[in-house]
N, C-alpha and C positions, 0 to 999 in steps of 0.2 A: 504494500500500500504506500501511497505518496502523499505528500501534505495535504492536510484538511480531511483526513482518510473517513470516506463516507460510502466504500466498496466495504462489503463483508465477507470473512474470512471464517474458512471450515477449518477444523481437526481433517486430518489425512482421512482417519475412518469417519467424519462425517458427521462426529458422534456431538460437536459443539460446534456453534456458529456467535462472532463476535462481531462486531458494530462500535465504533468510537461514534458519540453523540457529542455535538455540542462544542465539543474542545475540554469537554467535563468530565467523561466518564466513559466507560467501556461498557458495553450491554452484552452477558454471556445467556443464548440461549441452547435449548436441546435443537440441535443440530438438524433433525429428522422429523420433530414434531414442533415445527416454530411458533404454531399458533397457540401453543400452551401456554405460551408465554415468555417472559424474562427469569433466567434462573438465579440470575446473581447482577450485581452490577458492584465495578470496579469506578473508586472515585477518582479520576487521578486529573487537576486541576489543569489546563491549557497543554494539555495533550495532543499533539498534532501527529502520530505515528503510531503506530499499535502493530506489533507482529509477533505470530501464533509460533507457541515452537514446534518442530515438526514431530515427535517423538509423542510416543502410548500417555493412556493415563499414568500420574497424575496430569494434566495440563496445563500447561504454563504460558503467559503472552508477559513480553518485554511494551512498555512501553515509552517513549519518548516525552519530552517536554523541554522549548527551547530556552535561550536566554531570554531570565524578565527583570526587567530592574531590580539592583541588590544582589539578585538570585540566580547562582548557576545556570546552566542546561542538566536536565538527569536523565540516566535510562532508570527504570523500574522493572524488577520483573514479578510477577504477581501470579499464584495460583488460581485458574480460572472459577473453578465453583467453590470458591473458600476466599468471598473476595475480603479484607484484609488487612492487614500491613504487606508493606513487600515483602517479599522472601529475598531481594537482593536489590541494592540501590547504588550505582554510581554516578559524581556529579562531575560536567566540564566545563571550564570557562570560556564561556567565547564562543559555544556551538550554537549554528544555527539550522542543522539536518545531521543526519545519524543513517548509516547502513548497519541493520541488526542482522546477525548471521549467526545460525545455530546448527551443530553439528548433527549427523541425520538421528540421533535417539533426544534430542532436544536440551541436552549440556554438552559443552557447560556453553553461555552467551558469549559472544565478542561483539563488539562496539568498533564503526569507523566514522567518525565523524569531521565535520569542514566547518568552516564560519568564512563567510563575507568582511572585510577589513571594513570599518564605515569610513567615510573621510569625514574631519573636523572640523568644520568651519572656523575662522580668527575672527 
């Protein structure tokens, strides 16, 4: 998914399906039965990136959040139906995108991220 991630993402078996709403939260539903509803919701404040790991239950999704005033950039990574504290949090200064990439049983996370230089007005 790409900024403003508003395309939803399956588990490989199907078995869960995720939604980044708003820039506020992540929406984890049953995958196969979506009309049932929302299973869990993940709150994760100016979110603009969200990605499922590829690997069995438990379920895992990393999610992004860029630089805000004061406040680093973080990835998060968050167990899908147990939504939570993270299970894993790293922060970067100065990011403003992230390539999240997880190995095929869905650990451990890696992180590549860029920032744009701003120019400073005098």
């Amino acid at each position: 998914m790409d900024g403003g991630d508003r395309e939803p993402q399956w588990t490989r078996d199907e078995v869960l399906l995720t939604r980044v709403i708003n820039k506020s939260e992540i929406l984890v539903y049953n995958g196969r039965t979506i009309a049932d509803g929302i299973k869990s919701r993940i709150k994760v404040d100016g979110v603009t990136h969200a990605e499922l790991a590829p690997g069995p239950a438990p379920y895992k999704i990393a999610a992004f959040t860029p630089v805000k005033t004061n406040m680093p950039a973080s990835v998060k990574m968050f167990a899908c139906e147990a939504a939570g504290a993270p299970l894993a949090l790293k922060s970067f200064f100065k990011a403003d995108k992230v390539d999240i990439l997880w190995n095929e049983n869905g650990m451990p996370l890696c992180t590549g991220f860029s920032f744009a230089e701003k120019e400073q007005c005098t």
